[in-house]
C-alpha positions, 0 to 999 in steps of 0.5 A: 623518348617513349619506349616502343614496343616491337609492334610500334616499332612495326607499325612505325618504319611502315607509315615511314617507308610508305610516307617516303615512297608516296608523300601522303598520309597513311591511314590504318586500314591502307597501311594494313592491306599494304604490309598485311599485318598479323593485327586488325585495323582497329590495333593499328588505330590504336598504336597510332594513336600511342604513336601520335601522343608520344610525337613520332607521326602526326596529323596532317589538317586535311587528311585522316591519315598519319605521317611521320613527325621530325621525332619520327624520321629521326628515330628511323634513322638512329634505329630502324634504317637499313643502308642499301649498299651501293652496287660495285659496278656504280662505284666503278663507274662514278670512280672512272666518271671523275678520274677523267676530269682529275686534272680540272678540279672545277670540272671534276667537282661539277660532275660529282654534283650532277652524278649524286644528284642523278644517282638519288634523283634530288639536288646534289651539292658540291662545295669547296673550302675556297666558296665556290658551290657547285650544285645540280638536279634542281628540275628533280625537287619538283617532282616532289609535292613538298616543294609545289609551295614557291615559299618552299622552292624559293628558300632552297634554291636561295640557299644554293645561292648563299655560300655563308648559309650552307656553311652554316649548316655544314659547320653543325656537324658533330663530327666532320668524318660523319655523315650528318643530317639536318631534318626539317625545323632542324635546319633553323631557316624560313619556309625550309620546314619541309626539308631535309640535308645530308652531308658529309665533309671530304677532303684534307687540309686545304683541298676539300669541303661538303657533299650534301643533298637536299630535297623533301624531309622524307628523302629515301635516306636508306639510298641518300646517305651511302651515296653521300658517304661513298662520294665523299670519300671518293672525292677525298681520295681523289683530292691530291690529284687535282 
């Protein structure tokens, strides 16, 4: 991987942080009234063209502007993402929402998947080592343009369905204690090019299995991974309780 310069690096987490909030391509003289950069348009032009040649953003056929790459939102997320810290009172709250159903492990694993998926307004997942998936927010993916195409909407939803396929994602973390992300052609599943994973194992022994959340491959990660790591967590706290 190419070395980027501090102005790359600038330029890049910008056409990123943008490409997430707004799901289009960002040309140099939008991106340069947006951020107000110290430099010209025209060197913004120039270190996306640098940027383009070494793969971290890309052209989409049907616009001027760039979007970032898979290379792309995978250097964000190893070096330039922030984590936003999850707000105490939400903590309290999501703890207080599950510890009043911790005598039903069903009910409590099902109201886990719909809080993550209202706390990050894409589908949350919730499985267990037993095969049950429980999921939710599937209305939230259709705010999203990635999932307009029906190829795209049907392929995620199919892998709600299939118990075996989200094992098969899950079982390619690296390291079950982390939160692991799958971005894209990563995913290694037809018509999910659009997409992104996060999750993260919880649980011990025989009580336990994934959180995940699954929506378009620019996912406000700063947002998704904390919360994906908090519930995961809160769920494996809460295990011997149900």
């Amino acid at each position: 991987m190419a070395e980027l310069t501090a102005r790359q690096v600038e330029i890049l987490k910008a056409i990123i942080e943008e490409f997430i909030a707004g799901a289009q391509p960002v040309g140099s003289e939008e991106l340069t009234e947006k951020r107000q950069f110290a430099f010209s348009p025209a060197t913004v032009r120039n270190e996306m063209a640098v940027l383009h040649q070494e793969g971290f953003i890309e052209k989409e056929h049907s616009s001027a502007g760039r979007q970032p790459s898979e290379l792309g939102l995978r250097y964000y997320l190893t070096t330039l993402m922030q984590e936003q810290a999850l707000p105490v009172l939400q903590e309290v709250a999501l703890k207080q929402r599950l510890f009043q159903y911790r005598q039903s492990a069903g009910r409590m694993l099902r109201e886990a998947a719909l809080a993550l998926a209202e706390a990050v307004g894409y589908i949350g997942i919730v499985t267990t080592h037993e095969g049950t998936v429980y999921h939710a927010g599937t209305k939230n993916v259709l705010e999203h343009p990635e999932f307009f195409d029906i190829n795209v909407t049907r392929a995620a939803l199919n892998l709600l369905d299939s118990y075996d396929l989200l094992q098969d994602l899950f079982s390619r973390a690296s390291d079950p204690k982390a939160v692991t992300v799958l971005i894209g052609r990563e995913l290694g599943v037809a018509n999910l090019e659009p997409v992104g994973l996060v999750f993260a194992h919880w649980g011990n022994g025989q009580k336990g299995g994934v959180v995940a959340i699954l929506g378009p491959a620019r996912l406000n990660y700063a947002v998704v991974v904390p919360q994906v790591r908090h519930l995961s967590q809160l769920l494996t706290e809460l295990a011997p309780s149900f």
